[in-house]
Every structure is written in C-alpha cells, then in structure tokens.
C-alpha positions in Angstrom: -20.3 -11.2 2.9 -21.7 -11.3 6.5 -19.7 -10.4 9.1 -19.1 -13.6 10.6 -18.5 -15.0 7.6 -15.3 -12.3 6.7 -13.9 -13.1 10.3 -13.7 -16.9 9.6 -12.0 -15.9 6.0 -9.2 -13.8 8.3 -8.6 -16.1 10.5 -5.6 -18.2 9.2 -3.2 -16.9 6.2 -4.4 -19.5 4.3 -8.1 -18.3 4.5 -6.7 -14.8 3.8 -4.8 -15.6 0.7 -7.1 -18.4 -0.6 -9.8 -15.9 -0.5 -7.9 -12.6 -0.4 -9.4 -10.6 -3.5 -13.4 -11.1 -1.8 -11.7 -10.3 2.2 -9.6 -6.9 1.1 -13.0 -5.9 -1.2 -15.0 -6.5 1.6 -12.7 -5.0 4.3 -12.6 -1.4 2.7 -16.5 -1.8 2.4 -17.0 -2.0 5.6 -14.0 0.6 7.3 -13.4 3.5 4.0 -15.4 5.8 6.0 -14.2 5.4 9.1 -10.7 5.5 7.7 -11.4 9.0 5.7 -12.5 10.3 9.5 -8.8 9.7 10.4 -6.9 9.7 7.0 -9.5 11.9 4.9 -8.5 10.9 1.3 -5.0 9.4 1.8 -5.0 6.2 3.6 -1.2 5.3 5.0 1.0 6.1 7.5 3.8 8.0 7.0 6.8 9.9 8.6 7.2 13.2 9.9 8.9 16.0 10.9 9.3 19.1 13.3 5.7 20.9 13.2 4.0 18.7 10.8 0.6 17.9 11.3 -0.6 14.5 9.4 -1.9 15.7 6.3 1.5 18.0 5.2 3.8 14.5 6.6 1.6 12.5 4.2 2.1 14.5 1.1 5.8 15.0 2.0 5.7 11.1 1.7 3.7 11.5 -1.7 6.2 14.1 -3.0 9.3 12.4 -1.8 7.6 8.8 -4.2 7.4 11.4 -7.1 10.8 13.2 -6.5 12.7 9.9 -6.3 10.7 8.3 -9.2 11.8 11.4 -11.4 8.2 11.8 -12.3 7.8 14.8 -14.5 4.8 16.4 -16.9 3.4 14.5 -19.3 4.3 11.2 -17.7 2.2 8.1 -17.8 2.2 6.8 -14.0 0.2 3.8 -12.8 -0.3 4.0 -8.4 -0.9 0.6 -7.8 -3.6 0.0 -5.0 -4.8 3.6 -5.3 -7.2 3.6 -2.6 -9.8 6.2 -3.1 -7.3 8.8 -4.9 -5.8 11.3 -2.7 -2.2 10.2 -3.5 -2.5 10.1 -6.8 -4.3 13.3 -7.0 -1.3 14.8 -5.0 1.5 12.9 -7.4 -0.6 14.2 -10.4 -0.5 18.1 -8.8 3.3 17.9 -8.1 4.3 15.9 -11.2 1.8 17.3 -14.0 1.6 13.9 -15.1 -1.1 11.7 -15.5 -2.3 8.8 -13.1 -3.8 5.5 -13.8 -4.7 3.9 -10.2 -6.1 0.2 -9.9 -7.3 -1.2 -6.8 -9.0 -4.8 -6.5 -11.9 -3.4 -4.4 -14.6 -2.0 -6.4 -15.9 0.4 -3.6 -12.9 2.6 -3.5 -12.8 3.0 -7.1 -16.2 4.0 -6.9 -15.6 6.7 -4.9 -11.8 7.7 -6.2 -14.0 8.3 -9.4 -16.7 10.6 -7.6 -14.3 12.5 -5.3 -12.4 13.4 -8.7 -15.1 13.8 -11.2 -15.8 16.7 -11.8 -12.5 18.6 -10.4 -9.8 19.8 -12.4 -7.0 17.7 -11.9 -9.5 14.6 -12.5 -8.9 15.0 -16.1 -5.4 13.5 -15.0 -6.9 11.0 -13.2 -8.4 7.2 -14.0 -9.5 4.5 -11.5 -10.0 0.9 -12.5 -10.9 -2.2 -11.0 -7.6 -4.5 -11.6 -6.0 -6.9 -9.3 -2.3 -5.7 -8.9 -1.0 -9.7 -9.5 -3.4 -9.0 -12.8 -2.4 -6.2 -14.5 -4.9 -5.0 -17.6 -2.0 -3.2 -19.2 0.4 -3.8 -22.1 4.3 -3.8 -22.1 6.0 -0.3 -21.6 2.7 0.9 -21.5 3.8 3.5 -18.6 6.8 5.8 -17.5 6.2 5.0 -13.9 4.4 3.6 -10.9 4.4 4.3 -7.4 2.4 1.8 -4.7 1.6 3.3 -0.9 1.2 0.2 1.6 -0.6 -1.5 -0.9 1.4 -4.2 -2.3 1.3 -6.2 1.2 -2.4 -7.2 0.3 -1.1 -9.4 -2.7 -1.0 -13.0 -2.0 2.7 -13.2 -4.5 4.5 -10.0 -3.9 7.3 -11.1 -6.6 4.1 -11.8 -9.1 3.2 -8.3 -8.4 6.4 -6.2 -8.2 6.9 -8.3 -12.0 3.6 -7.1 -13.3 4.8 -3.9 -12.4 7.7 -4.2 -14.2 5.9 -5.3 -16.8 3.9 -2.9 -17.8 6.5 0.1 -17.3 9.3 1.2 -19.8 12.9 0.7 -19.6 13.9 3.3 -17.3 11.0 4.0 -15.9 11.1 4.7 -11.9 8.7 2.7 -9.7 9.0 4.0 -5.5 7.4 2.7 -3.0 6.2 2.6 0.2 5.0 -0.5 2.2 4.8 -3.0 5.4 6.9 -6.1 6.3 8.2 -8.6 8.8 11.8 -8.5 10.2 14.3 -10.6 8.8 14.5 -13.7 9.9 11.7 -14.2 12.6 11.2 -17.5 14.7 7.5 -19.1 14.1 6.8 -18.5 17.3 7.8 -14.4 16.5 5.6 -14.5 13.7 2.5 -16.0 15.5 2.8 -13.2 18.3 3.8 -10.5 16.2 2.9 -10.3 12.6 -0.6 -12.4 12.6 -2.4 -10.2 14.9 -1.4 -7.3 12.4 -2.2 -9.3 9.6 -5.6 -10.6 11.0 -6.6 -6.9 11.9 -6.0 -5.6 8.4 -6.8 -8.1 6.1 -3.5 -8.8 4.8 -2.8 -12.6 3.9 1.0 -12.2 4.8 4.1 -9.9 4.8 7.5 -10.3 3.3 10.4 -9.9 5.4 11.8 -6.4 4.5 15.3 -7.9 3.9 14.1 -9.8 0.7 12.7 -6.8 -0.8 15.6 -5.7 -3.1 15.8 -9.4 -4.4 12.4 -9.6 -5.1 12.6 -6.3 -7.3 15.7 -7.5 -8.4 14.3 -10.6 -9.9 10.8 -9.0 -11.3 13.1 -6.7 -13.7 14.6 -3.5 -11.3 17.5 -1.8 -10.5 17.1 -1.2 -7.0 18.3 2.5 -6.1 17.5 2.2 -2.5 15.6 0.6 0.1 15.1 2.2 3.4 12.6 2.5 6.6 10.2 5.3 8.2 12.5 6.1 10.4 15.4 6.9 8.2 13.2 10.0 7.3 11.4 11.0 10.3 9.6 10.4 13.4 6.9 7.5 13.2 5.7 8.3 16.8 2.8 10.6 15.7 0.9 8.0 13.7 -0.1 6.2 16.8 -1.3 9.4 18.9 -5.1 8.7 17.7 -5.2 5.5 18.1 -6.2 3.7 21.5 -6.4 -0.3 22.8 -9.7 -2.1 21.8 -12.4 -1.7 24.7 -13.2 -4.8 25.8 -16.4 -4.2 26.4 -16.6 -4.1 22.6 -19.4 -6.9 21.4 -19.1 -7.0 18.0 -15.9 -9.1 16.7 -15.3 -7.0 13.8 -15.3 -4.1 15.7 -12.4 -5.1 18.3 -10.6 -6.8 15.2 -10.7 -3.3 14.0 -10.0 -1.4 16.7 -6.7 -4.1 17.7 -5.4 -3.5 14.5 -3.3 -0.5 14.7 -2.1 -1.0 18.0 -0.9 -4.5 16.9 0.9 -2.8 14.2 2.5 0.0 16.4 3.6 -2.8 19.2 5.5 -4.9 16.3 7.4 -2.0 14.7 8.2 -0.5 18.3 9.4 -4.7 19.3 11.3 -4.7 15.8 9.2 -7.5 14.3 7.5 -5.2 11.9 8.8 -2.6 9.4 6.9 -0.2 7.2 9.7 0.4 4.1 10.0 2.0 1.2 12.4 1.7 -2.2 13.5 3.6 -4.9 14.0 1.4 -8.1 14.2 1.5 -12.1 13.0 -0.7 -14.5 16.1 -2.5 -16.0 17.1 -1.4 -19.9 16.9 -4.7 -21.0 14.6 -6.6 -23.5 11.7 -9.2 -23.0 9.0 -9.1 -20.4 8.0 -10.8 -17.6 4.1 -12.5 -17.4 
C-alpha cells in the first residue's frame, strides 16, 4: 500500500473499518521501528509513579494485568494484539505461564518471533497471525487473556471481547488495558476530539468507556472492575517526549504521525478521551458464544 493510498483509507471511520485489517497491517509496517526508539519492545502507555522511569511504569502495568488476572505457572494465556512481544514476555517472567499472542499484522509477529527465538523464556512464547474478531482457537482452550491498547483497532469490540470469552475457561481472568471516548459526547465532540486521534493511529473508532462493563457483560464476563490511568498513577510523563507536528513537515504521513500523540494527550487532558482498564472473569456458565 502506497502511502497516499493508506491516507485516503484513514480518512473517514468508514474507510478505517471497511478496510481496517490491510490499514492497522500497514500502519505498524511503516512506524514499529520508530515506535521501538520510544517504547523499545512494549508499545503502550501506561501510569506511573514517584521515580519511575517508562520502562519499570510499563511492566508495573504488565504485572498489575497478571496480578489481577490471577495468572499463575503453568497457565495457558492468550495476549490479544501482542504487538512484537515485550508484554507477553514480561507476563510470561512474572507468571511462569505460557503465552499465545495474536496480532492481525504480520510484520510484528515476524519480529515478536525473532526477538524471542532463541531466548529462554521464548519456549513460553507463540506468536500468530489471527484477527482478534477471528479467533483460531477452540472453546476453554485457555486459563486467561490479557489485551494492552489493542482491542480499540477492532471494527466490533463486543465481537471481540466474545471471542475472548470464547476461547477461555470458566473462571478464567481476562484484564485489560485500553482507549476510549467519554460517555456521551456531542457529534460535534467527537469530530474535534476523537477523529483526529483516531485518524493518527489507525483506529476505525472507540467505544465510549462507560459501555465497557456491558459489553463484557454481554460477551460472557463477570466484570470485577473497570477503572482509568489515573486511578493508579500519574499519566503526565507519557507525553514528555512527544512534541506538536512541524509544519514544515512535507510528507502527509509523517505530520499524521507526528499529530497523533498530541491529539491523544489534548482529548484525555479535555476529558473526551480515556485510556481504561478492567478486571473481569469468564462466567461459570455453559455454551459458547461464536
């Protein structure tokens, strides 16, 4: 996909979700690296606290997804939309466990699989190709799943979150981290807010975070908790390294890119965006949901 033809297929949410499986393969193409200069192998946000550089907040945030999960040795754990690894690596150190991750874009399982080959907690470790609305897994097939700003690139959230369910045990914990709208946003909000952050990252649309615990609710969870960043920490360093697109910038992709994370920082701080997270349990109850 040339570049002018991804910036047409972000323009609209329509585009975005119509064609969202080629635009989020083709969007981690073209910024991984970039991304592993800031993030390294762990790419999200996160919360932190007193004297925490970004690397100890994130796998604070990893630890605190296995913790609440109940994630233990010998587990079965699926992180849907792994990325290139780091967070499951880090789950599978603190847990013992073992980690299948999936991600739609076949570039960052190709390198999740050649960061972890030949290490040692890469025999914990498997990275697939699978579309999260998709999953290539039976029923029960694992004790638990945990998703880090991932889930907002599916086109059906409440598709996803049930596939999830799905494929996961009675019992088993699923946590989560992720991005949404506020509750109950004018059109005109949305259009100033959330689409600029949407456009920039390649997301076809976000959830308001209010209707989370009814979508889990209705995919097959008991919902434990659902809370924000900021109910854990200070949100304030993820924006230090990040500055306003140059305008001088030619290229369209590259001031997309460079508007994103401001765009994102400007709706949380205007309360039109929220980066959430959940704690939830698959419900003890028979059948599954397709």
């Amino acid at each position: 996909m040339h570049t002018s033809e991804y910036l047409r297929l972000v323009r609209t949410p329509a585009d975005r979700q119509d064609h969202y499986a080629r635009v989020v393969d083709r969007y981690y193409e073209l910024v991984t690296e970039v991304c592993r200069e800031i993030w390294s192998d762990s790419f999200h946000l996160t919360w932190f606290t007193e004297g925490q550089g970004l690397p100890e907040a994130q796998r604070a945030l990893q630890h605190w997804l296995a913790d609440r999960g109940g994630f233990t040795a010998g587990d079965r754990l699926l992180d849907v939309g792994c990325g290139i690894g780091g967070p499951a690596a880090a789950i599978a150190r603190r847990t013992g466990a073992e980690v299948t991750g999936v991600n739609i874009c076949g570039h960052q399982v190709e390198v999740a699989r050649s960061l972890h080959r030949d290490s040692e907690i890469g025999r914990r470790l498997t990275f697939l190709e699978a579309d999260a609305m998709a999953l290539p897994f039976a029923p029960a097939e694992f004790d638990g799943a945990f998703s880090i700003e991932a889930l907002c690139y599916t086109p059906d959230k409440p598709r996803a979150y049930a596939q999830v369910a799905r494929v996961l045990r009675p019992g088993g914990g699923f946590t989560g981290v992720d991005w949404f709208c506020a509750d109950g946003l004018s059109a005109a909000d949305h259009a100033r807010w959330v689409e600029p952050m949407c456009q920039g990252f390649a997301i076809p649309d976000v959830i308001p975070f209010g209707a989370l615990p009814e979508h889990l609710e209705a995919a097959g969870f008991e919902v434990e908790s659902v809370s924000r960043y900021e109910d854990h920490g200070d949100i304030a360093p993820n924006w230090q390294d990040h500055q306003p697109p140059d305008d001088d910038l030619a290229d369209g992709f590259e001031r997309l890119i460079a508007g994103s994370m401001p765009a994102l920082r400007e709706g949380i701080e205007q309360g039109k965006l929220v980066m959430g997270c959940w704690v939830a349990r698959k419900k003890d109850t028979e059948g599954e949901r397709a």
